[in-house]
C-alpha positions as CSV (number, residue, x, y, z in Angstrom):
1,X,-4.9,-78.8,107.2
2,X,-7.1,-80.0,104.3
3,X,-7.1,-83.8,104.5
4,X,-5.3,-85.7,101.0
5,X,-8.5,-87.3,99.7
6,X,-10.4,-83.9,100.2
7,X,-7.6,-82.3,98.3
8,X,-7.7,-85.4,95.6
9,X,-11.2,-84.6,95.3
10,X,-10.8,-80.9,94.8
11,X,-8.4,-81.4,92.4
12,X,-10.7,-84.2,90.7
13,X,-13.4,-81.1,90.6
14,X,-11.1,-79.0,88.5
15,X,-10.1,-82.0,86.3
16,X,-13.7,-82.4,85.2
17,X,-14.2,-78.7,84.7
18,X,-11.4,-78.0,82.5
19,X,-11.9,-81.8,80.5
20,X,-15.3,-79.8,79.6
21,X,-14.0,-76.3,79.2
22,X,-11.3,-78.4,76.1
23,X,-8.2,-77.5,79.0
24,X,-8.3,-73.8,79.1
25,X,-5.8,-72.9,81.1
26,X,-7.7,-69.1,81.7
27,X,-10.2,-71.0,83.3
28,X,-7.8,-74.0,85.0
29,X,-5.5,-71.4,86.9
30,X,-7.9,-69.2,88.8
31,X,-9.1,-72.7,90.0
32,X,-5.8,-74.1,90.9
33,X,-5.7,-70.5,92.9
34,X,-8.3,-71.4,94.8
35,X,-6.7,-74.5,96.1
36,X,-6.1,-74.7,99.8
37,X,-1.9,-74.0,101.1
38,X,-1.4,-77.6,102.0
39,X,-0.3,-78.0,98.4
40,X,3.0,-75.7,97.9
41,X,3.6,-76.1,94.8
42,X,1.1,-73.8,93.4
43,X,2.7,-71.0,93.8
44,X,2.3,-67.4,92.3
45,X,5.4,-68.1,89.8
46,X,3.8,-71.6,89.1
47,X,0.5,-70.3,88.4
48,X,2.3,-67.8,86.0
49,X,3.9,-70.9,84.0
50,X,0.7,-72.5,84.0
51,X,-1.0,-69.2,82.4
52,X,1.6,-69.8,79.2
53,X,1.9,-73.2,78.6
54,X,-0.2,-75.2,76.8
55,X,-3.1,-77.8,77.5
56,X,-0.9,-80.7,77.3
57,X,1.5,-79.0,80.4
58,X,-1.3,-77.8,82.3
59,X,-2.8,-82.2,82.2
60,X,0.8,-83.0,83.6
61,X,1.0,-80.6,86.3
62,X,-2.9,-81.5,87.0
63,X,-1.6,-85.3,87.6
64,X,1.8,-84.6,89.8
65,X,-0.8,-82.9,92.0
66,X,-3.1,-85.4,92.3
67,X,-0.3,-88.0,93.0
68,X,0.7,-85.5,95.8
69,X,-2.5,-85.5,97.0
70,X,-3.6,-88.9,97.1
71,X,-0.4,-90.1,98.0
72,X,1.3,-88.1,100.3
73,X,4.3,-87.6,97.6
74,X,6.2,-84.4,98.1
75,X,4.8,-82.1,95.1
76,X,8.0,-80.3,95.3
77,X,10.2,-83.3,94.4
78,X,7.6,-84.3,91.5
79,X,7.7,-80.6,90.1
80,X,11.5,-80.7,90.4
81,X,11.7,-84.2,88.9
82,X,9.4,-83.4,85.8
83,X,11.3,-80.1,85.4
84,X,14.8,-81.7,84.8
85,X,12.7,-84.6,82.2
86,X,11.2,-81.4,80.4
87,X,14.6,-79.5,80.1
88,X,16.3,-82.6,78.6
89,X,13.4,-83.5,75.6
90,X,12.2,-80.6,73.1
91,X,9.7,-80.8,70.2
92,X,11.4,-77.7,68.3
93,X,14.7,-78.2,66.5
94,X,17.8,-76.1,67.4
95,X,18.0,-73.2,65.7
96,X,21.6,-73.9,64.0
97,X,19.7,-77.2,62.5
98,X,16.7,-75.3,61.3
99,X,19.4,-73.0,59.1
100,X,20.6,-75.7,57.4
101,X,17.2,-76.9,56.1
102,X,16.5,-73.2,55.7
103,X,19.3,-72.9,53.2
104,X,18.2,-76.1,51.9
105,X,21.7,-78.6,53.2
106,X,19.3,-81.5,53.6
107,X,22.6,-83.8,53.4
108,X,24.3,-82.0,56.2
109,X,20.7,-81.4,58.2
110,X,20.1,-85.4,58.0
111,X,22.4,-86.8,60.7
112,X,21.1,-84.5,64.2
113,X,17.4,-84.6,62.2
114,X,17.5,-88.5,62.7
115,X,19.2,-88.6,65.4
116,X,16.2,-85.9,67.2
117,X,13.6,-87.5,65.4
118,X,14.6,-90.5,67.1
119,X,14.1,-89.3,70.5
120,X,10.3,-88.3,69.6
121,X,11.0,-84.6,68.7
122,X,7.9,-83.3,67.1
123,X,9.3,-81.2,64.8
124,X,12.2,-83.5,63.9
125,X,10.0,-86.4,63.2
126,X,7.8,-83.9,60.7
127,X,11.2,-82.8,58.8
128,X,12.4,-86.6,58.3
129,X,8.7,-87.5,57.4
130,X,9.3,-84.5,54.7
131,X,12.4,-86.2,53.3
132,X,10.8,-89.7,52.6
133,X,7.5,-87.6,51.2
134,X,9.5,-85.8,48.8
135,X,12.5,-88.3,48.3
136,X,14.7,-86.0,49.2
137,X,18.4,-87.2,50.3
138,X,16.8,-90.4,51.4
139,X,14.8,-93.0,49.1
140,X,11.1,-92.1,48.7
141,X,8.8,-94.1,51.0
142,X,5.1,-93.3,51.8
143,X,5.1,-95.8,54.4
144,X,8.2,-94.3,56.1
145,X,6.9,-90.8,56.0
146,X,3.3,-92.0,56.9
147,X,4.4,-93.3,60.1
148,X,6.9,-90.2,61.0
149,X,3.9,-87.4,60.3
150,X,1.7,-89.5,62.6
151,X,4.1,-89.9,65.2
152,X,4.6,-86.0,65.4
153,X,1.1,-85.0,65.9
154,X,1.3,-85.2,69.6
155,X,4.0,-85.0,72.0
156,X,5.3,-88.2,73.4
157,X,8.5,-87.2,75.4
158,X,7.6,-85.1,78.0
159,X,8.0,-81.6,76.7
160,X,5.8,-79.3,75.8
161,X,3.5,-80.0,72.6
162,X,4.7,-78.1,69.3
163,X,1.4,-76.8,68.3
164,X,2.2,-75.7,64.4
165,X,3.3,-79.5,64.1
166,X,0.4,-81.1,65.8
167,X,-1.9,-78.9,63.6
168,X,0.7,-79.6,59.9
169,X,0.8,-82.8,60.5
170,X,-3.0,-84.5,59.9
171,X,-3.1,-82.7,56.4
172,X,0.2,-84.4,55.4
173,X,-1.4,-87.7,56.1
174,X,-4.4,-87.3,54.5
175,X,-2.4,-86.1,51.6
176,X,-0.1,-89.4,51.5
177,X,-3.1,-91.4,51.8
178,X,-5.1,-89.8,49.1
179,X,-1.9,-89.2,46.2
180,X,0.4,-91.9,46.9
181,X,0.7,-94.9,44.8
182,X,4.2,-96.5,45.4
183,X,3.9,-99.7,45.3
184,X,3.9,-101.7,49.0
185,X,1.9,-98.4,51.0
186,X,-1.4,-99.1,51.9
187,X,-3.9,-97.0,51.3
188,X,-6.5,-96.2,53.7
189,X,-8.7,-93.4,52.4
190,X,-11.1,-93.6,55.7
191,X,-7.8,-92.5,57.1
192,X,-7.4,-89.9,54.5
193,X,-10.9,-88.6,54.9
194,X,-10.7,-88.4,59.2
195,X,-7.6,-86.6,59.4
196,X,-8.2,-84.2,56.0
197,X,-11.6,-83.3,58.2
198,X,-9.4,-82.6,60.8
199,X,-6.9,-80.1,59.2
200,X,-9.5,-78.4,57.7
201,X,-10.8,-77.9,61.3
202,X,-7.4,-76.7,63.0
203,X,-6.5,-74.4,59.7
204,X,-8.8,-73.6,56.5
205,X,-5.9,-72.8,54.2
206,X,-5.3,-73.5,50.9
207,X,-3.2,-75.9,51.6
208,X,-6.0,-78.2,53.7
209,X,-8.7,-77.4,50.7
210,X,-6.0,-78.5,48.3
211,X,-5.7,-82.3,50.1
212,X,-9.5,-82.4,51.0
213,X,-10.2,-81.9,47.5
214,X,-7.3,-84.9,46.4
215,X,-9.3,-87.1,49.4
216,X,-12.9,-86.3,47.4
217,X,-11.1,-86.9,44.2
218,X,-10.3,-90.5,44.9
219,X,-13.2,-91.3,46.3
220,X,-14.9,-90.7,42.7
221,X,-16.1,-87.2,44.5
222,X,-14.8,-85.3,41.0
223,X,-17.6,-82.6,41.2
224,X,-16.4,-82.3,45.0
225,X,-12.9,-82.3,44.4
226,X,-13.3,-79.4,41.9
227,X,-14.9,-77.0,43.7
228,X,-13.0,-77.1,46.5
229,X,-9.7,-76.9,44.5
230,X,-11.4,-74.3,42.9
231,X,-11.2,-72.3,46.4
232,X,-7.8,-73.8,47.4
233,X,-6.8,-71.4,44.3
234,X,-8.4,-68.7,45.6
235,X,-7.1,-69.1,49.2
236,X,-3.7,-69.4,47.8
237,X,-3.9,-66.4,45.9
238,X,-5.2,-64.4,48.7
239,X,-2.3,-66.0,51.4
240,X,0.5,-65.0,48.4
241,X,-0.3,-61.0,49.3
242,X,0.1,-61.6,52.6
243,X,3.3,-64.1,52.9
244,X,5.7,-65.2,50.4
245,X,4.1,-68.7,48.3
246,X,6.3,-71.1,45.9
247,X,5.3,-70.6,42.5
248,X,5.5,-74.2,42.3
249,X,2.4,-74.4,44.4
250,X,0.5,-72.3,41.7
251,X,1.8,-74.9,38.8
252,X,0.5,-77.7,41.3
253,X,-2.6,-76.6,42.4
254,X,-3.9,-75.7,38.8
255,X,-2.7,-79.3,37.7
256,X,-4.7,-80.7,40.2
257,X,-7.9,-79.1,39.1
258,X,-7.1,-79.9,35.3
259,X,-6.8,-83.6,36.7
260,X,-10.4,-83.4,38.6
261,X,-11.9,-82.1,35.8
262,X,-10.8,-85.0,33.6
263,X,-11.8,-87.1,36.0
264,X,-8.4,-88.4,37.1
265,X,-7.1,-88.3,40.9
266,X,-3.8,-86.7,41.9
267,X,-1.1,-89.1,41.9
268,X,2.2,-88.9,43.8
269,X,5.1,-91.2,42.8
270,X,8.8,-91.3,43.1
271,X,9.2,-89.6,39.8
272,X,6.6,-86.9,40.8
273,X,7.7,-86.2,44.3
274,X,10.6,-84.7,44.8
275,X,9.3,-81.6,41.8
276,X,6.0,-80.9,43.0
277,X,7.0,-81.1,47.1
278,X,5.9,-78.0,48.7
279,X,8.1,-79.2,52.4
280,X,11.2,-79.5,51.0
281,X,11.8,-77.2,48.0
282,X,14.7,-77.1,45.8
């Protein structure tokens, strides 16, 4: 049998390779099948989950092994422990809730949002961050929603990672920190610059131009900020023959260029919210 620290330093091995590899799991699980018998819990089923899930579930069962090996710990227990945590957290809302936002009940969708959002569900924290960016049913607040949207970029109780939400979520930031100018939120357009860089890296949609070009426009970047709302048109126009797009978001987006080219930033206020909110449409 394959002594614990040889096995901690096999599984070590594979840590490294898959921190360089950015956590593939096509490359993690033929080298978690490689690993000797004296570790049971790799099975063929196992190996099978692994090949589904995500990078974040593939770093946790990575670690319950390593605590098996190094100390002895029965990796049967730990899978059976993290499996009964996993099956009582979520980071998608139930599909009864998502109806009611769907049909647009915001007042009867608040009370189990909160309540989810409160137990550091991804998607629940997005949707309440959505009602205090559009001051919708609840009292406008940048700061609120600021600290909801960041919150649900990355899983933080123990289920699986809701990828569409980690990847929404940075362009709503940089969006509240480049528009919003209620009184009290503080501004930080280093933070709207970083994480606009960083939707535009996960997704190139209109939607990401259309907030990089807000972040260049209040930096004094008005030659910037016009020509890439000038494509966040364009990519809206072409995403509207493909999938269904608020008209709204036309009347918006053209706005924001006339603002540009007049050499005025976008602006988001109480007043302005709720009517030009793309999240939560009326």
């Amino acid at each position: 049998m394959t002594s614990p620290r040889k096995q901690a330093s096999r599984i070590q091995r594979i840590h490294q390779v898959i921190r360089r590899r950015r956590l593939d799991s096509a490359v993690a699980v033929p080298l978690l099948d490689r690993l000797p018998g004296a570790i049971p819990c790799i099975s063929r089923a196992s190996l099978r989950c692994l090949r589904s899930r995500s990078a974040p579930t593939l770093r946790r069962a990575l670690g319950h092994l390593t605590l098996a090996a190094v100390f002895g710990h029965s990796p049967a227990a730990l899978a059976a422990d993290a499996s009964k945590k996993a099956a009582s957290a979520s980071n998608v809302i139930p599909v009864s809730l998502f109806k009611l936002i769907e049909e647009k009940k915001y007042a009867a969708a608040l009370p189990r949002v909160t309540s989810l959002a409160a137990q550091k569900n991804q998607h629940a924290q997005f949707v309440l961050a959505s009602y205090y960016s559009c001051g919708k049913i609840v009292p406008f607040s940048c700061s609120k929603a600021d600290a909801l949207f960041k919150a649900s970029m990355n899983t933080s109780n123990g289920a699986p990672e809701n990828g569409a939400i980690s990847q929404a979520a940075p362009n709503e930031v940089a969006w509240l920190h480049a528009t919003c100018t209620q009184d009290g939120f503080v501004r930080d357009l280093e933070t709207a610059k970083a994480y606009a860089m960083e939707a535009m890296r996960r997704d190139n949609n209109a939607f990401a131009l259309d907030t990089f070009a807000a972040v260049a426009a209040r930096a004094g970047e008005f030659k910037a900020a016009m020509s890439f709302q000038r494509m966040a048109i364009s990519k809206l126009e072409d995403m509207a023959k493909a999938e269904q797009i608020p008209a709204a978001a036309f009347v918006d987006f053209k706005k924001h260029l006339d603002s540009y080219e007049q050499g005025q930033p976008t602006e988001v206020t109480a007043d302005t919210a709720a009517a030009s909110c793309n999240l939560l449409p009326d």
